[in-house]
Every structure is written in structure tokens, then in C-alpha cells.
C-alpha positions, -999 to +999 in steps of 0.1 A: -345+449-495-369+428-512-353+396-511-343+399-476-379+395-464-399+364-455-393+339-484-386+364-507-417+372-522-429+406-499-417+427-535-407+394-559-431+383-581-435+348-590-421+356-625-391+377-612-360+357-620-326+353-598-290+352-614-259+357-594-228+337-578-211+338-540-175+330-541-152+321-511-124+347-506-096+321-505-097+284-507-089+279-467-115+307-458-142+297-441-156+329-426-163+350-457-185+348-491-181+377-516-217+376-536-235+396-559-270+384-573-293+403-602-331+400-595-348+409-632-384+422-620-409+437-644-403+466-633-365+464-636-334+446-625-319+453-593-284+447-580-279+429-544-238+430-534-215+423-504-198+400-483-217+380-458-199+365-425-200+332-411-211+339-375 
């Protein structure tokens, strides 16, 4: 996945823009985050979801 490499720019262009939100499951939780992000590219958007653990 693109913006899992480096600094995020292996696939990104400079122009590509980020939009998206992580949310806590519950407000004493403080091992998950639900997220979802949109990366608009020029050559489309793509759609990064899950839920990321607190190690």
C-alpha cells in the first residue's frame, strides 16, 4: 500500500491529497482506533480502512 511505505511518497505524488478520520472505539479505550482515510491521486481515489492496535 502506498502510503504504508517510507514517508509516503514511494506511489503519492506531491499533489495527491489525504482526507480521512481515526476514532477511538470507546471513550476509556485505549488499545484500539477505528480509521478510514481517502487518498485522491490523479489517477484516482483509493480507500485505506481498519483498526490499528496499540502494541
Amino acid at each position: 500500500m502506498d502510503s504504508l511505505l517510507g514517508n509516503g511518497q514511494e506511489y503519492c505524488g506531491l499533489d495527491d491529497t489525504i482526507s480521512g478520520k481515526g476514532v477511538k472505539q470507546g471513550i476509556a479505550d485505549t488499545a484500539l482506533i477505528k480509521f478510514s482515510f481517502q487518498i485522491q491521486t490523479d489517477t484516482g481515489l483509493i480507500q485505506h480502512s481498519g483498526t490499528a492496535t496499540k502494541l
